[in-house]
mmCIF entry with sequence, helices, sheets and N, C-alpha, C, O atoms, coordinates in Angstrom:
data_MODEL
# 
_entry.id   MODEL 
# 
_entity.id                         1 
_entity.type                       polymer 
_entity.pdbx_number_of_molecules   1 
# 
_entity_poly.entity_id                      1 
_entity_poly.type                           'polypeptide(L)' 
_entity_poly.nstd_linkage                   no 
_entity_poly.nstd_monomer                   no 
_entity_poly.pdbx_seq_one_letter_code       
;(UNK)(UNK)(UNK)(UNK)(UNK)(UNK)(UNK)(UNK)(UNK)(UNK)(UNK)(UNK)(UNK)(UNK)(UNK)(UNK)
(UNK)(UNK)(UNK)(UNK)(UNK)(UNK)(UNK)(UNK)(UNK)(UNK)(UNK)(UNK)(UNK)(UNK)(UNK)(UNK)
(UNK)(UNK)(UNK)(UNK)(UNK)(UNK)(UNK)
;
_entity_poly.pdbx_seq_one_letter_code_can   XXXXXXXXXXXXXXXXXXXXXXXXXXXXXXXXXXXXXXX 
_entity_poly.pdbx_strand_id                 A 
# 
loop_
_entity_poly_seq.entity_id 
_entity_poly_seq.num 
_entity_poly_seq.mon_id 
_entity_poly_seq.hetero 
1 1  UNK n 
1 2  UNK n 
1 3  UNK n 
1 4  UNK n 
1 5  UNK n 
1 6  UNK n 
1 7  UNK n 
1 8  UNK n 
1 9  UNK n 
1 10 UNK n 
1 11 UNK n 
1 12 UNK n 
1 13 UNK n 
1 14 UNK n 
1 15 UNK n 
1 16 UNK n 
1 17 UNK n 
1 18 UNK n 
1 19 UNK n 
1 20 UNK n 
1 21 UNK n 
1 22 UNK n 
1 23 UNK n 
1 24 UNK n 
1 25 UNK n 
1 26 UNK n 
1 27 UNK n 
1 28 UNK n 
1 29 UNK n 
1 30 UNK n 
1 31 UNK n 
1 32 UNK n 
1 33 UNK n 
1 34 UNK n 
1 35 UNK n 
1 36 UNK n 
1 37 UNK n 
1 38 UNK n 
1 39 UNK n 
# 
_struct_asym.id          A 
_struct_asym.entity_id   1 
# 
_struct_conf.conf_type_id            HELX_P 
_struct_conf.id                      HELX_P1 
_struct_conf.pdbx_PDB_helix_id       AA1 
_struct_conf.beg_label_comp_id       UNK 
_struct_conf.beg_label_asym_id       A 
_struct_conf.beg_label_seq_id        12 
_struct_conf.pdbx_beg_PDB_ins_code   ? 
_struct_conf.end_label_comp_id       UNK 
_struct_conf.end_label_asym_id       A 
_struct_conf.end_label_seq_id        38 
_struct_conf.pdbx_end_PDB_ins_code   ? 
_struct_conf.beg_auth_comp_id        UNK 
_struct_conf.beg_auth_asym_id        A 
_struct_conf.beg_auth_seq_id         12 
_struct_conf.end_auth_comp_id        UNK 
_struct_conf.end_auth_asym_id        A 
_struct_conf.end_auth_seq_id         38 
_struct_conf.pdbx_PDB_helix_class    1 
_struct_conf.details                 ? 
_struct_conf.pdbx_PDB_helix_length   27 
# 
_struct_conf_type.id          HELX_P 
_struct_conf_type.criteria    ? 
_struct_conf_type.reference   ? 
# 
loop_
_atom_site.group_PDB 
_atom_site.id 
_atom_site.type_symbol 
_atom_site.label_atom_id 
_atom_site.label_alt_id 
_atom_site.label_comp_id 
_atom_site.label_asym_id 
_atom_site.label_entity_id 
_atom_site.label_seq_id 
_atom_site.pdbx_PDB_ins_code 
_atom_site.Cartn_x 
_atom_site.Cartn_y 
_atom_site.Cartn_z 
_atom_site.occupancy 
_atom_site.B_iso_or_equiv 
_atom_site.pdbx_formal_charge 
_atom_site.auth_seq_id 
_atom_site.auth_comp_id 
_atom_site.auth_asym_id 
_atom_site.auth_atom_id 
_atom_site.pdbx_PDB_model_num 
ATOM 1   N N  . UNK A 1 1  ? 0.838  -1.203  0.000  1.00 0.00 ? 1  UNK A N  1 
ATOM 2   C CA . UNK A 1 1  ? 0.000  0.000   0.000  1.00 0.00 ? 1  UNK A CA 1 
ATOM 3   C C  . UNK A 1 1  ? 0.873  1.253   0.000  1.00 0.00 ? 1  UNK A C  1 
ATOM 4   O O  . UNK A 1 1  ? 1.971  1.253   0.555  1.00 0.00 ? 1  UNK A O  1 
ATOM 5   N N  . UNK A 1 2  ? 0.441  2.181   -0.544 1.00 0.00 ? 2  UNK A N  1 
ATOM 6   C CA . UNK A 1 2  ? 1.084  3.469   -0.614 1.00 0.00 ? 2  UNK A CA 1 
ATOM 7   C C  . UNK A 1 2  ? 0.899  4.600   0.750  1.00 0.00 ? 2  UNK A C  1 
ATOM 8   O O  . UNK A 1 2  ? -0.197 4.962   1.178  1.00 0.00 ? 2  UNK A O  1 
ATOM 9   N N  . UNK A 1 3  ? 2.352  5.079   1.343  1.00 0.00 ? 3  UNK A N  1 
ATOM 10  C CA . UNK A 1 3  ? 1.762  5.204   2.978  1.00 0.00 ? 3  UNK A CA 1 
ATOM 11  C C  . UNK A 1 3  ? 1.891  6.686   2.701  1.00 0.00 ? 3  UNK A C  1 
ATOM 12  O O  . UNK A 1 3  ? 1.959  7.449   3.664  1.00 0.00 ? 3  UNK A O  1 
ATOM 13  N N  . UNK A 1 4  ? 1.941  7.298   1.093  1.00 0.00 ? 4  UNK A N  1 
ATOM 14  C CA . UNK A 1 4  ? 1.924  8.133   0.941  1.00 0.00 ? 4  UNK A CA 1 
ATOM 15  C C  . UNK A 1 4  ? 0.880  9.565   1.294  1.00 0.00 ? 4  UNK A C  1 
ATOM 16  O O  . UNK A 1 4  ? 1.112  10.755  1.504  1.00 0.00 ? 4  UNK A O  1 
ATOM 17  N N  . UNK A 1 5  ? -0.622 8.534   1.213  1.00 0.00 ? 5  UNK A N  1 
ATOM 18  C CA . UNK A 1 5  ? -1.446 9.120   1.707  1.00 0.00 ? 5  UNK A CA 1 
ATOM 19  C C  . UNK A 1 5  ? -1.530 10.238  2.511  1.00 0.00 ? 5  UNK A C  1 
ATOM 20  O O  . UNK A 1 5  ? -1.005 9.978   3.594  1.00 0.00 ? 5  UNK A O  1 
ATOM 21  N N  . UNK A 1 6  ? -1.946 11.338  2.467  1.00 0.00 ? 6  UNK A N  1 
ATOM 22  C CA . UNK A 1 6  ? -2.559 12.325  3.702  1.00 0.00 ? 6  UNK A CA 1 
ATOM 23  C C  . UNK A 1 6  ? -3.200 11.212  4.988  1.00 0.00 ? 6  UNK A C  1 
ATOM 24  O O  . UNK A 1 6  ? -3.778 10.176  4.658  1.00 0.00 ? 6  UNK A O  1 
ATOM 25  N N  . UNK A 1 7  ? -3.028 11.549  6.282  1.00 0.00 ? 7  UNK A N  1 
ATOM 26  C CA . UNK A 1 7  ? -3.804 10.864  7.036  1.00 0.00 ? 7  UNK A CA 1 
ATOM 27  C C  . UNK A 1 7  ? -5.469 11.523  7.337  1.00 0.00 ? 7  UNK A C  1 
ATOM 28  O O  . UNK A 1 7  ? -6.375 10.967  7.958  1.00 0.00 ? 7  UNK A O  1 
ATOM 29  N N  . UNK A 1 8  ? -5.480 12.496  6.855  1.00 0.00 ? 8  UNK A N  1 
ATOM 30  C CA . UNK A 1 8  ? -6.859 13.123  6.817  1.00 0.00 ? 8  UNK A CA 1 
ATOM 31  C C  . UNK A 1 8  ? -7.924 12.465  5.756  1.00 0.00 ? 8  UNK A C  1 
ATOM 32  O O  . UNK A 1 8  ? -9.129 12.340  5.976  1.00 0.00 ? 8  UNK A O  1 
ATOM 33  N N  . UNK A 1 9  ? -7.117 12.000  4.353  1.00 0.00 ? 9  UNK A N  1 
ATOM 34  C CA . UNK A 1 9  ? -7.705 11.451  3.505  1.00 0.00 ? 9  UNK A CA 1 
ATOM 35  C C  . UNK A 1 9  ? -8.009 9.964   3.764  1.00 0.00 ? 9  UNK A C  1 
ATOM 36  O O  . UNK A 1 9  ? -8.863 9.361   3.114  1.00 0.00 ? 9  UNK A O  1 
ATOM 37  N N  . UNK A 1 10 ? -7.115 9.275   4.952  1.00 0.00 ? 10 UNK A N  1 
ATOM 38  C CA . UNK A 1 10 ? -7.548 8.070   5.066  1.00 0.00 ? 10 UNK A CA 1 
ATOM 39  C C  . UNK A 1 10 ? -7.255 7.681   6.138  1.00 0.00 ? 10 UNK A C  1 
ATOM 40  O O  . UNK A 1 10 ? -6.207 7.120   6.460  1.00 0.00 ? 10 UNK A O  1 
ATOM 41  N N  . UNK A 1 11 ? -8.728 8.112   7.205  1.00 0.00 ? 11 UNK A N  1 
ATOM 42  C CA . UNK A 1 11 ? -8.582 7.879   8.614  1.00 0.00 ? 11 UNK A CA 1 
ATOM 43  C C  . UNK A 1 11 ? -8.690 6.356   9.128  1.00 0.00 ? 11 UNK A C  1 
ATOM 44  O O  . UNK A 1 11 ? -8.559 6.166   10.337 1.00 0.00 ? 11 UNK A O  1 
ATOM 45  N N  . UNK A 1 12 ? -8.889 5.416   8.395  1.00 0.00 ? 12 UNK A N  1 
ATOM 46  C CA . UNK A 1 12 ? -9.278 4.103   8.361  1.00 0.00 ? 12 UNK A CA 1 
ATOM 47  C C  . UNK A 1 12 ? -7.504 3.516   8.348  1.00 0.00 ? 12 UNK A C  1 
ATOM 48  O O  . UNK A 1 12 ? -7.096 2.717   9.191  1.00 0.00 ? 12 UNK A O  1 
ATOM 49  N N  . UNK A 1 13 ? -6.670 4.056   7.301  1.00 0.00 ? 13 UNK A N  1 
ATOM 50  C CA . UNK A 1 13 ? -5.411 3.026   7.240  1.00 0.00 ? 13 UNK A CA 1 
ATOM 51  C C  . UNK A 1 13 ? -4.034 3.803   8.513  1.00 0.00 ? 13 UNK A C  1 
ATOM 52  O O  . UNK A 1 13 ? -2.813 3.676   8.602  1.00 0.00 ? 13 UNK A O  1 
ATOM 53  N N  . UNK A 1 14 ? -4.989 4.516   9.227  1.00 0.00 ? 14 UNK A N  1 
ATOM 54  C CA . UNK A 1 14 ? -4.076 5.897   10.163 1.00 0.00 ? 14 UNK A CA 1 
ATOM 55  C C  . UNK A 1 14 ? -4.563 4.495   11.322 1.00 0.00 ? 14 UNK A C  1 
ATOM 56  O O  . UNK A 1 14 ? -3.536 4.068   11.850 1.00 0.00 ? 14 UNK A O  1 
ATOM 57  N N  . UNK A 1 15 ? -5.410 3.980   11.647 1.00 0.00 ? 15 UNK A N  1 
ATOM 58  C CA . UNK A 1 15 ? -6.186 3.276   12.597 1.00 0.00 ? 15 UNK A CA 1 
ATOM 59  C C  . UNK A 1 15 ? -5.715 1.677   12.552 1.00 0.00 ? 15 UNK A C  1 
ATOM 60  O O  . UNK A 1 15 ? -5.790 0.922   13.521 1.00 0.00 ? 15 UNK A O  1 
ATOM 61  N N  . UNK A 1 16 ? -5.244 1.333   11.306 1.00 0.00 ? 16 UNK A N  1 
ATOM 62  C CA . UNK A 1 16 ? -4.954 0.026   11.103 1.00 0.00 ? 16 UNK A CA 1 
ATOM 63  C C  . UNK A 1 16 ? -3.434 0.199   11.375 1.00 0.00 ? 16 UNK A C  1 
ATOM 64  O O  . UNK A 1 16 ? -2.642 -0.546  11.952 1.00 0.00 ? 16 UNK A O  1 
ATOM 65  N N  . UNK A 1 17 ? -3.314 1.072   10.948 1.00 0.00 ? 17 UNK A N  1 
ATOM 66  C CA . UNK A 1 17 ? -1.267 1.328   11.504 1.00 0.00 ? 17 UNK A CA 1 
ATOM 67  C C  . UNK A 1 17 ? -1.509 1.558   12.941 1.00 0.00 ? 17 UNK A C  1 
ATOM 68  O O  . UNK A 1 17 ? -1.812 0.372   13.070 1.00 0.00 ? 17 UNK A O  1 
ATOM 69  N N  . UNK A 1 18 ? -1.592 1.834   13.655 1.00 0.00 ? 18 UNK A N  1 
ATOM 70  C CA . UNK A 1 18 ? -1.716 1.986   14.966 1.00 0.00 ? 18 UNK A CA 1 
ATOM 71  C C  . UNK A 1 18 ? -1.997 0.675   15.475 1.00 0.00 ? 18 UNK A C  1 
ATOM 72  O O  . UNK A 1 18 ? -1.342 0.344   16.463 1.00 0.00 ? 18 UNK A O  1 
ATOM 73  N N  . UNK A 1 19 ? -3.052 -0.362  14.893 1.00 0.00 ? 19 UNK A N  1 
ATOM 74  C CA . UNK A 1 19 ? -3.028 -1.597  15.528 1.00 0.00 ? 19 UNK A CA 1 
ATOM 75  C C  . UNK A 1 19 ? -1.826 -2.041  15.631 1.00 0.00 ? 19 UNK A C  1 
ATOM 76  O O  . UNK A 1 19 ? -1.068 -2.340  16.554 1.00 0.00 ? 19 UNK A O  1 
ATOM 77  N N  . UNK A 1 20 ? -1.784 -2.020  14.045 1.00 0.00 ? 20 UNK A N  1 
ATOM 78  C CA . UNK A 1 20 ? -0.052 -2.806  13.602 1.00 0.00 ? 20 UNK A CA 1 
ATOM 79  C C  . UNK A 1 20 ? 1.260  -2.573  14.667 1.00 0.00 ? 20 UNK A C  1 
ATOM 80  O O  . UNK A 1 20 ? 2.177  -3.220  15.171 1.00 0.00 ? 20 UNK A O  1 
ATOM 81  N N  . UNK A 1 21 ? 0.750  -1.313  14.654 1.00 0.00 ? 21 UNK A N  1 
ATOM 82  C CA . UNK A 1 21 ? 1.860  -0.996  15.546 1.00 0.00 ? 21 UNK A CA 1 
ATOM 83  C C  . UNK A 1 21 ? 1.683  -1.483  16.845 1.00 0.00 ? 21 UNK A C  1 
ATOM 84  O O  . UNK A 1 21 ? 2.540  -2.351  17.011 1.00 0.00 ? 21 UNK A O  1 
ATOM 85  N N  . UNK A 1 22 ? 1.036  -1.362  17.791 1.00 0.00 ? 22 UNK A N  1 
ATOM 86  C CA . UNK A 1 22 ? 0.469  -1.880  18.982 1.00 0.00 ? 22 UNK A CA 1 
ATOM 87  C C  . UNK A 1 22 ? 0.550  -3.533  18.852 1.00 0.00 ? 22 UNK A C  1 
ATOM 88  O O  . UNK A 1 22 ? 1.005  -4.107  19.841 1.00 0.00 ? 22 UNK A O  1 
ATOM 89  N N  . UNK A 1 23 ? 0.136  -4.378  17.685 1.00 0.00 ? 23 UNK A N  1 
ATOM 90  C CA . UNK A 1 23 ? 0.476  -5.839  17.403 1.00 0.00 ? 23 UNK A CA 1 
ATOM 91  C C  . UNK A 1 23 ? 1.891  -5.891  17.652 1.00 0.00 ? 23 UNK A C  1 
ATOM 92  O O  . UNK A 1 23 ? 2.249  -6.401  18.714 1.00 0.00 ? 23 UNK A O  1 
ATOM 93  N N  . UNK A 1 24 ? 2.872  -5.390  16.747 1.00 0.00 ? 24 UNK A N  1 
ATOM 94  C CA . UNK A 1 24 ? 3.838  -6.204  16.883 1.00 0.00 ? 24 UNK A CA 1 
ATOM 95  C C  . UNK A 1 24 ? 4.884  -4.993  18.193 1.00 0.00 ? 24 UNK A C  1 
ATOM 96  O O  . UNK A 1 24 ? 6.099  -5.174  18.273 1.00 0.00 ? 24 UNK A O  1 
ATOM 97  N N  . UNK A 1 25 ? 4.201  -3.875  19.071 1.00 0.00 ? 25 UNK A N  1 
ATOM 98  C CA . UNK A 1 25 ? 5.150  -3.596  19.839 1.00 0.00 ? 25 UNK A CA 1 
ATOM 99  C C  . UNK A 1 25 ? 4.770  -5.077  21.504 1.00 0.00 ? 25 UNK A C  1 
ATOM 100 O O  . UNK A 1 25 ? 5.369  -5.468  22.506 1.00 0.00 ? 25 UNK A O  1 
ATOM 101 N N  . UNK A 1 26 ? 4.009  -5.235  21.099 1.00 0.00 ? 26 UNK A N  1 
ATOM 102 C CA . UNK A 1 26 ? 2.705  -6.299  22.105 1.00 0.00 ? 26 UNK A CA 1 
ATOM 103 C C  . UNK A 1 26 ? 3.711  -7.758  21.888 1.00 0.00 ? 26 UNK A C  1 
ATOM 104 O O  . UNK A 1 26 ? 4.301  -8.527  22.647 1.00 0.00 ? 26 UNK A O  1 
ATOM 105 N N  . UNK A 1 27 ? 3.590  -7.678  20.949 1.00 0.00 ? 27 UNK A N  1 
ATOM 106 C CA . UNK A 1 27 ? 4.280  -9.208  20.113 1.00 0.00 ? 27 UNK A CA 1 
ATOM 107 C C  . UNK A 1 27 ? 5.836  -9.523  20.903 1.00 0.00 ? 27 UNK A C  1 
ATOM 108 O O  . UNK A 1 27 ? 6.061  -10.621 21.413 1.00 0.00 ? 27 UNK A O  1 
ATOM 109 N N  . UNK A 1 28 ? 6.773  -8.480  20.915 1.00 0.00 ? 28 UNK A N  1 
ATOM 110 C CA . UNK A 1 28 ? 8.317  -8.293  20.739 1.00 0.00 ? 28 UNK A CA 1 
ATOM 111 C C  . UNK A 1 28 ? 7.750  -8.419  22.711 1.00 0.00 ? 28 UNK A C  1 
ATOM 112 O O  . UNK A 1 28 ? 8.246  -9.355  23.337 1.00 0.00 ? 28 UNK A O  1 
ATOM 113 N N  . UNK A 1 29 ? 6.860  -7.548  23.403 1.00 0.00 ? 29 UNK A N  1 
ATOM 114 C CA . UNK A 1 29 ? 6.719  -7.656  24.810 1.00 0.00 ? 29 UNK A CA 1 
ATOM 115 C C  . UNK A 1 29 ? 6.502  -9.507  25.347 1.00 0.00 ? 29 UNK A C  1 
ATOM 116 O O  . UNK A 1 29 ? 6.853  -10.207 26.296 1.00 0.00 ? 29 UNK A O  1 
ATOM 117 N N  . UNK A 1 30 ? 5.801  -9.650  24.210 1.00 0.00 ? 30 UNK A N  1 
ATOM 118 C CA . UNK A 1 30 ? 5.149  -11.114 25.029 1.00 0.00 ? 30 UNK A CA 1 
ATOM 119 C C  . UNK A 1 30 ? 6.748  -12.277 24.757 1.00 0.00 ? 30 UNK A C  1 
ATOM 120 O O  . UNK A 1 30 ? 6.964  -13.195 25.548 1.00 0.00 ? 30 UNK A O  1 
ATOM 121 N N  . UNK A 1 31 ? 7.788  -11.972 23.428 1.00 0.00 ? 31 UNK A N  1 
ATOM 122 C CA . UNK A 1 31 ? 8.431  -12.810 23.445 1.00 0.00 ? 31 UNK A CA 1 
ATOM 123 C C  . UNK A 1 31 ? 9.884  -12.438 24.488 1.00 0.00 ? 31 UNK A C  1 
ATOM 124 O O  . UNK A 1 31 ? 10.711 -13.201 24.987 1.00 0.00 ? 31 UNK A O  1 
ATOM 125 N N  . UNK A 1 32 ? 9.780  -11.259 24.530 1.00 0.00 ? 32 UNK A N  1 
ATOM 126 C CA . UNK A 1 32 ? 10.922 -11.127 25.746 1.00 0.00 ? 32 UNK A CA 1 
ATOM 127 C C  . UNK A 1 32 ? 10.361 -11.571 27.468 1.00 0.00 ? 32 UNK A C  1 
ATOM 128 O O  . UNK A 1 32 ? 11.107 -11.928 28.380 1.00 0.00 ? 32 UNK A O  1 
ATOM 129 N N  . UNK A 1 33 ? 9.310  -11.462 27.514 1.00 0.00 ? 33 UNK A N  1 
ATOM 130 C CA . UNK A 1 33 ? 8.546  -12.576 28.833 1.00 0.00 ? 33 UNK A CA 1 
ATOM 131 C C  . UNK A 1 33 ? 8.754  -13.336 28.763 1.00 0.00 ? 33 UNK A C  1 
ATOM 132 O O  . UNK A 1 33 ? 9.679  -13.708 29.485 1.00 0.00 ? 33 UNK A O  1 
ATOM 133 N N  . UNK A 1 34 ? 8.254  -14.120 28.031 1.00 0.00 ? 34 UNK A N  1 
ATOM 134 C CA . UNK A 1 34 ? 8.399  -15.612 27.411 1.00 0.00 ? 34 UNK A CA 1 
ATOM 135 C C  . UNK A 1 34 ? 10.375 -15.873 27.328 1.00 0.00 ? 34 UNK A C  1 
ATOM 136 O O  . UNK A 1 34 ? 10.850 -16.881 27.851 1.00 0.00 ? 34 UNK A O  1 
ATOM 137 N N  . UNK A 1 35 ? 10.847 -15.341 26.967 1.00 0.00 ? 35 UNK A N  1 
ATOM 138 C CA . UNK A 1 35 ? 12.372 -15.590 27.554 1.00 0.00 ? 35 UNK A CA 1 
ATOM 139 C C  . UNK A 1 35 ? 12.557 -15.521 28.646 1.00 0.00 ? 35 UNK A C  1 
ATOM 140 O O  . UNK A 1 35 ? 12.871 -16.536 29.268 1.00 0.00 ? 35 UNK A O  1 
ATOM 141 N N  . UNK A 1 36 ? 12.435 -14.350 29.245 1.00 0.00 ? 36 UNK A N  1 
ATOM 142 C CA . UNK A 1 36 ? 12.600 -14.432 30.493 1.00 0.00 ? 36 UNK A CA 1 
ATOM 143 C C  . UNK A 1 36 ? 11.957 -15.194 31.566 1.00 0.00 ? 36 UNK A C  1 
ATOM 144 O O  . UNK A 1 36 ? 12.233 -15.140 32.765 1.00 0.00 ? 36 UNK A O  1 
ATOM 145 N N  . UNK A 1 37 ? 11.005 -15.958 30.954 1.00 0.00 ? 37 UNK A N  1 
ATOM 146 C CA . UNK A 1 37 ? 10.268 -17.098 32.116 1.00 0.00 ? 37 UNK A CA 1 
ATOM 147 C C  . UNK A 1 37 ? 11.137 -18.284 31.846 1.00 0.00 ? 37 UNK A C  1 
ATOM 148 O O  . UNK A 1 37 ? 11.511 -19.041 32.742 1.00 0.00 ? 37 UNK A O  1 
ATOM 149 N N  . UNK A 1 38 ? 11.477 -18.435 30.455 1.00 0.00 ? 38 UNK A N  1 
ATOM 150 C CA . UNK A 1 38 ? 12.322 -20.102 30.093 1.00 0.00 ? 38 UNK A CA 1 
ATOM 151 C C  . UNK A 1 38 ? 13.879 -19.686 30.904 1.00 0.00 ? 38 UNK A C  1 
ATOM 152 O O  . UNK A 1 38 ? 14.700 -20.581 31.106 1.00 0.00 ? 38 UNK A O  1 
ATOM 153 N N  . UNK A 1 39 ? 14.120 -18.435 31.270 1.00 0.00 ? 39 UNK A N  1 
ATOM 154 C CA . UNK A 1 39 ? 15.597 -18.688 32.005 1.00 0.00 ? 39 UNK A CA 1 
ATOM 155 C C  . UNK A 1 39 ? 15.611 -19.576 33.433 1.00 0.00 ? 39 UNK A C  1 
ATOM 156 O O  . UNK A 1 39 ? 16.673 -19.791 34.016 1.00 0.00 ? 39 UNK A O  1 
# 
């Protein structure tokens, strides 16, 4: 997709990046737990 966009013109893919983002900052949290429980 083109992230060229205005975010005014497309408040819908401004909202899906923010998941994304929140997914994989969530993601990188749960696998450094998950290490740190297998030590």
């Amino acid at each position: 997709m083109n992230k060229t966009i205005p975010v005014m013109a497309s408040p819908r893919m401004k909202s899906t990046d923010w998941l994304l983002l929140f997914e994989v900052l969530f993601s990188e949290k749960k696998v450094e737990f998950e290490k740190a429980f297998l030590r």
